[in-house]
ChimeraX commands (.cxc) that place a marker at each C-alpha (Angstrom):
marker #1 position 66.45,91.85,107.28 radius 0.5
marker #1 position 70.05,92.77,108.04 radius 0.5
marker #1 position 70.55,96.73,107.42 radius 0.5
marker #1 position 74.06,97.46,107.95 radius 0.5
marker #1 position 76.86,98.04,105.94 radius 0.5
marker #1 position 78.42,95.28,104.46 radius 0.5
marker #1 position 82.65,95.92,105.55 radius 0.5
marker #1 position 85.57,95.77,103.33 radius 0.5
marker #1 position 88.27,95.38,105.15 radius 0.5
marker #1 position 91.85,96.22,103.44 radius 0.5
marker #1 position 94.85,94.96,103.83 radius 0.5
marker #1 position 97.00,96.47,101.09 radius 0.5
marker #1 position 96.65,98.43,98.23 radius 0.5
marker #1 position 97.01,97.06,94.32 radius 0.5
marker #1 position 101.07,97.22,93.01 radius 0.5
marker #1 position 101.17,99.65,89.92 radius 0.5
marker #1 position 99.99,99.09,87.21 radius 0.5
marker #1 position 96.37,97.76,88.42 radius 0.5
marker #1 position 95.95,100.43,90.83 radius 0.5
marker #1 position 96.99,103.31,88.37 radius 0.5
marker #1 position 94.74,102.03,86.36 radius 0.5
marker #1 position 92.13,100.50,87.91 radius 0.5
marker #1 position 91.70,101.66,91.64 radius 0.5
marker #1 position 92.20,100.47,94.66 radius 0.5
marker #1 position 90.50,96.64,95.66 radius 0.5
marker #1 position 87.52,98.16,97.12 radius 0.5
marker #1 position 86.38,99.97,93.14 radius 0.5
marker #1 position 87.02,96.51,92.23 radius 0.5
marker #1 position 83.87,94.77,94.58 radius 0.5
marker #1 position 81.85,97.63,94.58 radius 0.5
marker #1 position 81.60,97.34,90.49 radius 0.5
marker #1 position 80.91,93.73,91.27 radius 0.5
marker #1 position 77.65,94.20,93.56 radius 0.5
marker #1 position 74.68,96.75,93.66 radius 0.5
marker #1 position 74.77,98.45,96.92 radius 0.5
marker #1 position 77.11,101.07,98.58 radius 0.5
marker #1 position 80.43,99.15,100.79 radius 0.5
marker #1 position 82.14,100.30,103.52 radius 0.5
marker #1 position 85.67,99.95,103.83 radius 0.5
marker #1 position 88.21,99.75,107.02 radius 0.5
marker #1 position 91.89,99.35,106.60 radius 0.5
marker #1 position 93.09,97.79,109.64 radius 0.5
marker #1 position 96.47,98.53,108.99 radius 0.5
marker #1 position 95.29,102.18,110.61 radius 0.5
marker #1 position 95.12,101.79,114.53 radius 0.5
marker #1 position 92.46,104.47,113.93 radius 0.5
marker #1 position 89.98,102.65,112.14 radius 0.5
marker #1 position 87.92,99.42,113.50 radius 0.5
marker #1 position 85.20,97.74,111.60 radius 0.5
marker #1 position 82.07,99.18,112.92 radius 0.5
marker #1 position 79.41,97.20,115.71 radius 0.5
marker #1 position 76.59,98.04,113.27 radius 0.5
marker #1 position 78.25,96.40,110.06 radius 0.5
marker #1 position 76.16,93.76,108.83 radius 0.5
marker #1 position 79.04,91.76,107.05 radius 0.5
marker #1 position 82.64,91.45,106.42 radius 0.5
marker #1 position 84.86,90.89,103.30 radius 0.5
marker #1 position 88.53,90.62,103.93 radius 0.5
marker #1 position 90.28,91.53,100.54 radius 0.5
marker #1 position 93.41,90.48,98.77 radius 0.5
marker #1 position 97.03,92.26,99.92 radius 0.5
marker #1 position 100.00,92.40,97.46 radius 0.5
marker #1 position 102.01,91.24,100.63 radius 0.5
marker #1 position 101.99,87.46,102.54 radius 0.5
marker #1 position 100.44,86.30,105.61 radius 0.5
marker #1 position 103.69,85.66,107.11 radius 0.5
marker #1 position 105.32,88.78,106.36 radius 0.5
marker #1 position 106.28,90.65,109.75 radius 0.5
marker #1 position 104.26,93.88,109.52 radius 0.5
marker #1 position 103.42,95.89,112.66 radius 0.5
marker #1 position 99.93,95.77,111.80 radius 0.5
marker #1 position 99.56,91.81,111.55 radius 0.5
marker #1 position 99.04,90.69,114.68 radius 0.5
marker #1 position 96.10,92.93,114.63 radius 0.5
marker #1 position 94.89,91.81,111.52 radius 0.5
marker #1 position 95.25,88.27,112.97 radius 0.5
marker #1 position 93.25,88.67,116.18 radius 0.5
marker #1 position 90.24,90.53,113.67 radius 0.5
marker #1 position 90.23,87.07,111.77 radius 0.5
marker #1 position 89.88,85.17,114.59 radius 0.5
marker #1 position 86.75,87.51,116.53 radius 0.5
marker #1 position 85.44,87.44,112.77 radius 0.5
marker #1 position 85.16,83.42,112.62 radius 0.5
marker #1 position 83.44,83.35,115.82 radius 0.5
marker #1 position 81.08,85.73,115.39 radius 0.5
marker #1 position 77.87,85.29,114.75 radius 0.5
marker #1 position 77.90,87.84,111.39 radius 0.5
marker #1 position 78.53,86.62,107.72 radius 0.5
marker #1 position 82.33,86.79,106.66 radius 0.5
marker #1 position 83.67,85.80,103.68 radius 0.5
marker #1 position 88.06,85.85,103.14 radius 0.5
marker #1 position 89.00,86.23,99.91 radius 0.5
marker #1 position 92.57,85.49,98.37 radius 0.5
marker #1 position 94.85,87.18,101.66 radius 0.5
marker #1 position 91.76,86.61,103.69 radius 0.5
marker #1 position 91.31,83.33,102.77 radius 0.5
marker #1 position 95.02,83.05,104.08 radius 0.5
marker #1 position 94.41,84.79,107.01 radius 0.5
marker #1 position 92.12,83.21,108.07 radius 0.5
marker #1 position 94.00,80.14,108.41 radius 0.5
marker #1 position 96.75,81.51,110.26 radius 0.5
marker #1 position 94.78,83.18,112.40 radius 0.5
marker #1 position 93.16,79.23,113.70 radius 0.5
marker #1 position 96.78,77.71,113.59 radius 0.5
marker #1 position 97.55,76.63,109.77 radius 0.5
marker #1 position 100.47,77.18,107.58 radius 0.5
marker #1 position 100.64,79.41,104.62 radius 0.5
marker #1 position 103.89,79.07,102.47 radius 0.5
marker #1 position 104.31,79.91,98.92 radius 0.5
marker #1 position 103.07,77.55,96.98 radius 0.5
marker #1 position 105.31,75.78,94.22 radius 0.5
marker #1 position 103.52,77.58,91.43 radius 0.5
marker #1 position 101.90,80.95,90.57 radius 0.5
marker #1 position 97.84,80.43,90.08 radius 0.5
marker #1 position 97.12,83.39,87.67 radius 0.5
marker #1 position 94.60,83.47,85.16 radius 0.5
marker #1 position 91.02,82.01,84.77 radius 0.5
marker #1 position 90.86,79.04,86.15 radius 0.5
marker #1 position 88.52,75.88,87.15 radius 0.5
marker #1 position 87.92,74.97,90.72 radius 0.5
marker #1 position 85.74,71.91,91.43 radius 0.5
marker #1 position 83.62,72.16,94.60 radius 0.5
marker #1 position 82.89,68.67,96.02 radius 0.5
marker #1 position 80.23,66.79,97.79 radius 0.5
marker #1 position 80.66,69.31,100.95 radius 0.5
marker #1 position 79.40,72.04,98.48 radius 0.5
marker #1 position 75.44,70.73,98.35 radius 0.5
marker #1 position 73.30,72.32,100.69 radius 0.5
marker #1 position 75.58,74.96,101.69 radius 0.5
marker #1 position 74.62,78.54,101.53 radius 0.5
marker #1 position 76.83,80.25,99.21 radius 0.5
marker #1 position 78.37,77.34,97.17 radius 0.5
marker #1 position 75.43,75.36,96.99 radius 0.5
marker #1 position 73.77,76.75,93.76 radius 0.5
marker #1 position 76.43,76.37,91.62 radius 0.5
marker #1 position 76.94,73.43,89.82 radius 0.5
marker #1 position 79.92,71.33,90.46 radius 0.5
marker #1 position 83.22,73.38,88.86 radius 0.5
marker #1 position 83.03,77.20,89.36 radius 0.5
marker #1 position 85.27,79.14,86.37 radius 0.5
marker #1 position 87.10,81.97,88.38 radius 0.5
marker #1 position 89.59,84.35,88.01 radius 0.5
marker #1 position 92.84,83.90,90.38 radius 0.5
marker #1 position 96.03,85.82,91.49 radius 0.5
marker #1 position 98.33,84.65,94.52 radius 0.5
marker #1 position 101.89,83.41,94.89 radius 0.5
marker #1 position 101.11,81.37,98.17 radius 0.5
marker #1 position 98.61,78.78,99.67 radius 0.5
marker #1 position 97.58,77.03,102.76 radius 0.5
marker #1 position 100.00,74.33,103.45 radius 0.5
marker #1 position 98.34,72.99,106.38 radius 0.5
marker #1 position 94.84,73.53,107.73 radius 0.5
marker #1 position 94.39,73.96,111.28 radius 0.5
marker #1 position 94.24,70.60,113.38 radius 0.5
marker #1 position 91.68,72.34,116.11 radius 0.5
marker #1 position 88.27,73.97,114.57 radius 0.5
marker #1 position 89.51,73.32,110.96 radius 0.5
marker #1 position 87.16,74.31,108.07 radius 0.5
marker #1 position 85.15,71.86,105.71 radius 0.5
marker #1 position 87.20,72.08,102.35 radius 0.5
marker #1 position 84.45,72.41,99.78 radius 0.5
marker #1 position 86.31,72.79,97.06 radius 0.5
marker #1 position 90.20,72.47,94.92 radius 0.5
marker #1 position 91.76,73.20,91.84 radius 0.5
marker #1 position 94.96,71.90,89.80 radius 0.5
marker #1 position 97.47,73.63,91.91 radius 0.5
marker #1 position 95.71,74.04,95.37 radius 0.5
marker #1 position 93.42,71.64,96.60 radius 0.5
marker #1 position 91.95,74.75,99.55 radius 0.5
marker #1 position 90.10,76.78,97.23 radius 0.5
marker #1 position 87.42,77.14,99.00 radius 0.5
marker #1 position 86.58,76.15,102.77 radius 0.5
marker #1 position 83.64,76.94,105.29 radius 0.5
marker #1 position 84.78,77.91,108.63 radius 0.5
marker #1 position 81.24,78.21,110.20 radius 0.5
marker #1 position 77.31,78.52,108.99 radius 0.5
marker #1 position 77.89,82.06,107.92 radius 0.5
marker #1 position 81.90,81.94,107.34 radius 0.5
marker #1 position 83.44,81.31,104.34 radius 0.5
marker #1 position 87.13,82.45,102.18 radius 0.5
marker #1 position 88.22,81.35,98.60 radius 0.5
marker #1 position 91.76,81.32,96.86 radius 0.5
marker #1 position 90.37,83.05,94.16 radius 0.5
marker #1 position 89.56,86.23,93.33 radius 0.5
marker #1 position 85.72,86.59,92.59 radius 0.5
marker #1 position 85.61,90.18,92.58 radius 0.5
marker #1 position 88.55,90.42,89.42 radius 0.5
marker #1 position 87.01,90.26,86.21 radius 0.5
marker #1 position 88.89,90.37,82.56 radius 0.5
marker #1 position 91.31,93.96,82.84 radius 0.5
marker #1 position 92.07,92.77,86.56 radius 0.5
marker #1 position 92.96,89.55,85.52 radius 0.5
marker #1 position 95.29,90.60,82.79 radius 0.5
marker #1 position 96.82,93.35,84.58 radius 0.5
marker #1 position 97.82,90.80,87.53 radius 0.5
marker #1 position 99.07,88.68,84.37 radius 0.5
marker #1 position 101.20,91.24,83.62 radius 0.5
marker #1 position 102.68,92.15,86.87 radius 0.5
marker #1 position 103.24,88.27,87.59 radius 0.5
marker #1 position 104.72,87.84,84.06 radius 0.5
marker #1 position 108.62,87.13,85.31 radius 0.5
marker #1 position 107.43,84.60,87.57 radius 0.5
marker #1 position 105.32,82.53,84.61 radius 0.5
marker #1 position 108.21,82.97,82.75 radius 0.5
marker #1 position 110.60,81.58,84.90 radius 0.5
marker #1 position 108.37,78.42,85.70 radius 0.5
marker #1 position 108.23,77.94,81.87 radius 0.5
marker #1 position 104.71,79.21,80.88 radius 0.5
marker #1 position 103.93,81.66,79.10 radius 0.5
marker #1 position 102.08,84.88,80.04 radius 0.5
marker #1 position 100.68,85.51,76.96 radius 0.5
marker #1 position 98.92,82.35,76.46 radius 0.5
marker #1 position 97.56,82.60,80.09 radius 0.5
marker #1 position 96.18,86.07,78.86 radius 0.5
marker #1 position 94.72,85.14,76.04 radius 0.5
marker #1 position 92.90,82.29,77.72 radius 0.5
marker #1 position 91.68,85.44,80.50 radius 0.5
marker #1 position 87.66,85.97,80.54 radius 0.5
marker #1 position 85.04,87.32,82.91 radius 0.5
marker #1 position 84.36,84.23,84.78 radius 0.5
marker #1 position 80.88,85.59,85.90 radius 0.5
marker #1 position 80.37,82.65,87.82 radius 0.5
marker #1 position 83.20,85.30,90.70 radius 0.5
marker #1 position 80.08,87.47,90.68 radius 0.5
marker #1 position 78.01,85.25,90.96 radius 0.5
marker #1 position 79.39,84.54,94.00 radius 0.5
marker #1 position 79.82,88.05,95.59 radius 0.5
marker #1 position 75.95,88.40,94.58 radius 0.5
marker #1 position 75.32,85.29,96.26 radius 0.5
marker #1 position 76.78,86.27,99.48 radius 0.5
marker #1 position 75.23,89.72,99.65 radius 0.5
marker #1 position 72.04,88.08,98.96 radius 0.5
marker #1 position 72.44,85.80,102.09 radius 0.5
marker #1 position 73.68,88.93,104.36 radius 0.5
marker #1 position 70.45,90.85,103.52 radius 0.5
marker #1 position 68.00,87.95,104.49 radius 0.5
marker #1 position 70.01,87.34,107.73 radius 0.5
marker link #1:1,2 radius 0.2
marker link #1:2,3 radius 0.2
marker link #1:3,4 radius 0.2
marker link #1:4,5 radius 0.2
marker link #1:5,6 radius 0.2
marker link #1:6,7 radius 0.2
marker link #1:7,8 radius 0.2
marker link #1:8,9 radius 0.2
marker link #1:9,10 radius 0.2
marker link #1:10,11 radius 0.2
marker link #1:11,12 radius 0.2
marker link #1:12,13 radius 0.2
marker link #1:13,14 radius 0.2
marker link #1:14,15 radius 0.2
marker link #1:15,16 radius 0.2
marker link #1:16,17 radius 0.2
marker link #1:17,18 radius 0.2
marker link #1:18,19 radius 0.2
marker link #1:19,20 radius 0.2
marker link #1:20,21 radius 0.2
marker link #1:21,22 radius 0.2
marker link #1:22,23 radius 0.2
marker link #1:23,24 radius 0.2
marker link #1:24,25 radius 0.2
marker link #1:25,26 radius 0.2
marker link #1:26,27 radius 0.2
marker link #1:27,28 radius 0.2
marker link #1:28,29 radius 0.2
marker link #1:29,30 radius 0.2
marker link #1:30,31 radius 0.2
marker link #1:31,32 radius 0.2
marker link #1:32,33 radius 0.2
marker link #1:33,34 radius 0.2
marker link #1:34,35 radius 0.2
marker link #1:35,36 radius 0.2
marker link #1:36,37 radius 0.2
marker link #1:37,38 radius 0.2
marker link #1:38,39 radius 0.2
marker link #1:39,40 radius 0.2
marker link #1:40,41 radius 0.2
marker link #1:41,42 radius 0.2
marker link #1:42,43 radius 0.2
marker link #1:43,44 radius 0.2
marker link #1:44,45 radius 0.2
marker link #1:45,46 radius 0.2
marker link #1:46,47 radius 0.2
marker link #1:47,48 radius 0.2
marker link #1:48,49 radius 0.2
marker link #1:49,50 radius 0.2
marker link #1:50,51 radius 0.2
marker link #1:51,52 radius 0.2
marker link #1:52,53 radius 0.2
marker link #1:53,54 radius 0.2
marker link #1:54,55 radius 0.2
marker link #1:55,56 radius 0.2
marker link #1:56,57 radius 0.2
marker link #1:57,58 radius 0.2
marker link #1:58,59 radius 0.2
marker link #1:59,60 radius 0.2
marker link #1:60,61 radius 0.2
marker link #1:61,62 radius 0.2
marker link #1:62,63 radius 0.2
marker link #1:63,64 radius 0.2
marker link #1:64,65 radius 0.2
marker link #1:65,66 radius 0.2
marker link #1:66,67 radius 0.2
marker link #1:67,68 radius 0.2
marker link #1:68,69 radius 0.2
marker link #1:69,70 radius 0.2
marker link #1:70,71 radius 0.2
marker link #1:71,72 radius 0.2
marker link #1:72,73 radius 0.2
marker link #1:73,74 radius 0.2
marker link #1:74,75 radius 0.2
marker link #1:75,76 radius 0.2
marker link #1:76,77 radius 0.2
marker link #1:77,78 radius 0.2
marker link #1:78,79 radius 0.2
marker link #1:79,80 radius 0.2
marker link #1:80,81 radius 0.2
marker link #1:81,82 radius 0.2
marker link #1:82,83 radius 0.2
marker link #1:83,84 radius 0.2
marker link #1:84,85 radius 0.2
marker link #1:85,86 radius 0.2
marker link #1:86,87 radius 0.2
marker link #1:87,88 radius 0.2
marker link #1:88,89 radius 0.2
marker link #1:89,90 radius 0.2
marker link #1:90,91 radius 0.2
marker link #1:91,92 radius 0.2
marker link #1:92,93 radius 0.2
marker link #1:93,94 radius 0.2
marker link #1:94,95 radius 0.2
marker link #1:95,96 radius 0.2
marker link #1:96,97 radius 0.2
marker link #1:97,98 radius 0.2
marker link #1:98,99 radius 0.2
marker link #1:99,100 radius 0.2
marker link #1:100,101 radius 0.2
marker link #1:101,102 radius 0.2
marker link #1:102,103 radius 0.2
marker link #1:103,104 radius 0.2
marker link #1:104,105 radius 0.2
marker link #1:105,106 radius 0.2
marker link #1:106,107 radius 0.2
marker link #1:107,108 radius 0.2
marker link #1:108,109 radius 0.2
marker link #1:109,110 radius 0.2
marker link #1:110,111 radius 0.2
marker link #1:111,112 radius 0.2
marker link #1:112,113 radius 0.2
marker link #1:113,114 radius 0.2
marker link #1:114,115 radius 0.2
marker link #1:115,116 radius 0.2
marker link #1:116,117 radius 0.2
marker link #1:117,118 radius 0.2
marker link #1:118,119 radius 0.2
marker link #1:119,120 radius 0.2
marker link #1:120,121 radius 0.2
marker link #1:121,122 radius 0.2
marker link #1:122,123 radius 0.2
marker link #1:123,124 radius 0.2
marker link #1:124,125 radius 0.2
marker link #1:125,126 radius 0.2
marker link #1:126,127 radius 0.2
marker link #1:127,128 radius 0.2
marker link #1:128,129 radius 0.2
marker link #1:129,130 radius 0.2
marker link #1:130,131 radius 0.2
marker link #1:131,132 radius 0.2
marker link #1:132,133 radius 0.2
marker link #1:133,134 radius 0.2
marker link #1:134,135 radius 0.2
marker link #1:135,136 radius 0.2
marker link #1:136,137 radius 0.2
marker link #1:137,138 radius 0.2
marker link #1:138,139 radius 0.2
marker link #1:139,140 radius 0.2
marker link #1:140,141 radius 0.2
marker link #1:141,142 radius 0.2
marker link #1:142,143 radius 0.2
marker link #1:143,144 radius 0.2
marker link #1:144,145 radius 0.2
marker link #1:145,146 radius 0.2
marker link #1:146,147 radius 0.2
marker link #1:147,148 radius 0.2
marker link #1:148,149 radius 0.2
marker link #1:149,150 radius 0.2
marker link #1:150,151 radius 0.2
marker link #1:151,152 radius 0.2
marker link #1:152,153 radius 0.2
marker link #1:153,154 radius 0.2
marker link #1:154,155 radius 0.2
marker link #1:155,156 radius 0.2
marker link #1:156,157 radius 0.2
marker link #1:157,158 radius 0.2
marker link #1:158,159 radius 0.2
marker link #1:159,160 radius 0.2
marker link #1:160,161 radius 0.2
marker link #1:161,162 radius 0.2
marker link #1:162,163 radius 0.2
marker link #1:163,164 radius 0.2
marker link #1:164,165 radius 0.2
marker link #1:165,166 radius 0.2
marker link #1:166,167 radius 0.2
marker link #1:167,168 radius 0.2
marker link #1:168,169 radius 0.2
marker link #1:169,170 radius 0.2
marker link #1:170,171 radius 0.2
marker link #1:171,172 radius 0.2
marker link #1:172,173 radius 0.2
marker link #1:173,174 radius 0.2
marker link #1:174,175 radius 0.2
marker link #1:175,176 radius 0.2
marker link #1:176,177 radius 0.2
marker link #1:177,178 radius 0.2
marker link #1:178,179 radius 0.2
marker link #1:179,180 radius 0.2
marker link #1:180,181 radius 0.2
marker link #1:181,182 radius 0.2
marker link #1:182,183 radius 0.2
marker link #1:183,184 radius 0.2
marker link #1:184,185 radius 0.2
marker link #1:185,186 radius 0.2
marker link #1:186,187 radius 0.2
marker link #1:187,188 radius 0.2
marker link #1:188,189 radius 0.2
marker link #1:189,190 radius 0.2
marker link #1:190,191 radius 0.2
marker link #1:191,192 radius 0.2
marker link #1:192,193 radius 0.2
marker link #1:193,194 radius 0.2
marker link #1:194,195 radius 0.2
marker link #1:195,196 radius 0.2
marker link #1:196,197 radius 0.2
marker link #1:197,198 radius 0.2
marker link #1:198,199 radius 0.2
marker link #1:199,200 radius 0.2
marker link #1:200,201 radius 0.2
marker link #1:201,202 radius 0.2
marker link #1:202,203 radius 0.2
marker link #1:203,204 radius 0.2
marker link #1:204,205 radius 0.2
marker link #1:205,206 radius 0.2
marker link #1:206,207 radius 0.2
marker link #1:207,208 radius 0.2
marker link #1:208,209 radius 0.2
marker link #1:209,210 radius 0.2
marker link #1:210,211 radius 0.2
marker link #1:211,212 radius 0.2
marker link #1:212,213 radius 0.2
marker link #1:213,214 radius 0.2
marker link #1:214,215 radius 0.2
marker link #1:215,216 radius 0.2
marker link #1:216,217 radius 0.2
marker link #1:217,218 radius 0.2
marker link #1:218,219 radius 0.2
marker link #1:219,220 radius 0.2
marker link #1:220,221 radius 0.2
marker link #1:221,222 radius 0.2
marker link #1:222,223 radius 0.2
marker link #1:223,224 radius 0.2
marker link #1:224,225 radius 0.2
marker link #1:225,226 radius 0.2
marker link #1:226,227 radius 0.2
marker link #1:227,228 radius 0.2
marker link #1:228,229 radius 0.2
marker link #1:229,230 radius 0.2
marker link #1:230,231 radius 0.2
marker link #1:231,232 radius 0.2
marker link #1:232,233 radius 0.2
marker link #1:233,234 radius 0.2
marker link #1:234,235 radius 0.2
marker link #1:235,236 radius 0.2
marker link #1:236,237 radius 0.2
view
């Protein structure tokens, strides 16, 4: 049994309001799962995820993937020692991002905001595997991003096992014990909302409309689920 400390690694911080009134991304997995997280923000040249950690979950960022921060290049060459390592990882939202960059694919942003609960539909890839396995096939999640992968890298790419309406990578395997989703499993009903709220202009301006996609807003346990799922498989490693 694995006995280390499963890693957050951050990335950014929540834009106000969620953070105000919420806390910062890590408050939001740690309510999610039953054991203490570490965290390392590798934006700090100071802090490295440590050789004992047991696993790694790259959170969300408010920012893109192909922003030009000082500290991405870092970031990038962390992604890439993460999918070859022999330790569970799992990218989730930026992550999921990053981690295509970091094997040679292209994130832009993507023609339409994904906010809200949504459906993703995990395909015949899905059976067998570890994490996504379990689930039957369509997973009801709760998502938040303004980009998506474009292109998926043409040397090691990942096994898409799974899409939804307005981004067919959802989720992809990039090894036996790597994995990143679009989504946000960790972002229940007051997440949800509050991203809602902060992404309101946007849903406005492509002719939805926020409230609606607020109302519709529930605690897709099946994100939990998930994060459950993939601390169960670090602690039997």
């Amino acid at each position: 049994m694995s006995t280390g400390p499963i890693v957050l690694i951050r990335l950014g911080e929540p834009v106000l309001p969620s953070r105000s009134r919420l806390g910062p991304y890590e408050m939001w997995f740690q309510r999610a799962v039953d054991e203490p997280l570490g965290v390392v923000d590798l934006r700090d040249p100071e802090q490295s995820v440590p050789e004992d950690a047991a696993a790694t979950i790259v959170m969300g960022s408010p920012v893109s993937v192909y922003d030009d921060h000082p500290w991405m290049p870092r970031a990038l060459e962390e992604a890439r020692k993460l999918l070859a390592g022999p330790k569970p990882t799992l990218g989730v939202c930026f992550g999921h991002q990053l981690f295509c960059m970091a094997r040679g694919g292209e994130v832009t942003r993507n023609t339409h905001v994904e906010v809200g609960t949504i459906d993703v539909f995990l395909n015949h890839n899905a059976q067998g595997d570890p994490l996504f396995g379990g689930f039957s096939g369509r997973l009801r999640v709760n998502a938040s991003h303004d980009d998506a992968i474009r292109r998926l890298p043409s040397e090691a790419p990942p096994t898409v096992l799974g899409g939804a309406d307005l981004d067919g990578n959802q989720v992809l395997r990039w090894g036996p014990r790597a994995w990143s989703v679009q989504f946000h499993p960790e972002m229940r009903t007051a997440e949800t909302r509050l991203a809602i709220e902060w992404r309101t202009p946007r849903i406005t301006e492509e002719g939805g409309d926020a409230a609606a996609v607020a109302e519709a807003v529930d605690d897709a346990p099946d994100g939990l689920t998930l994060l459950r799922r993939f601390v169960e498989i670090v602690r039997k490693a």
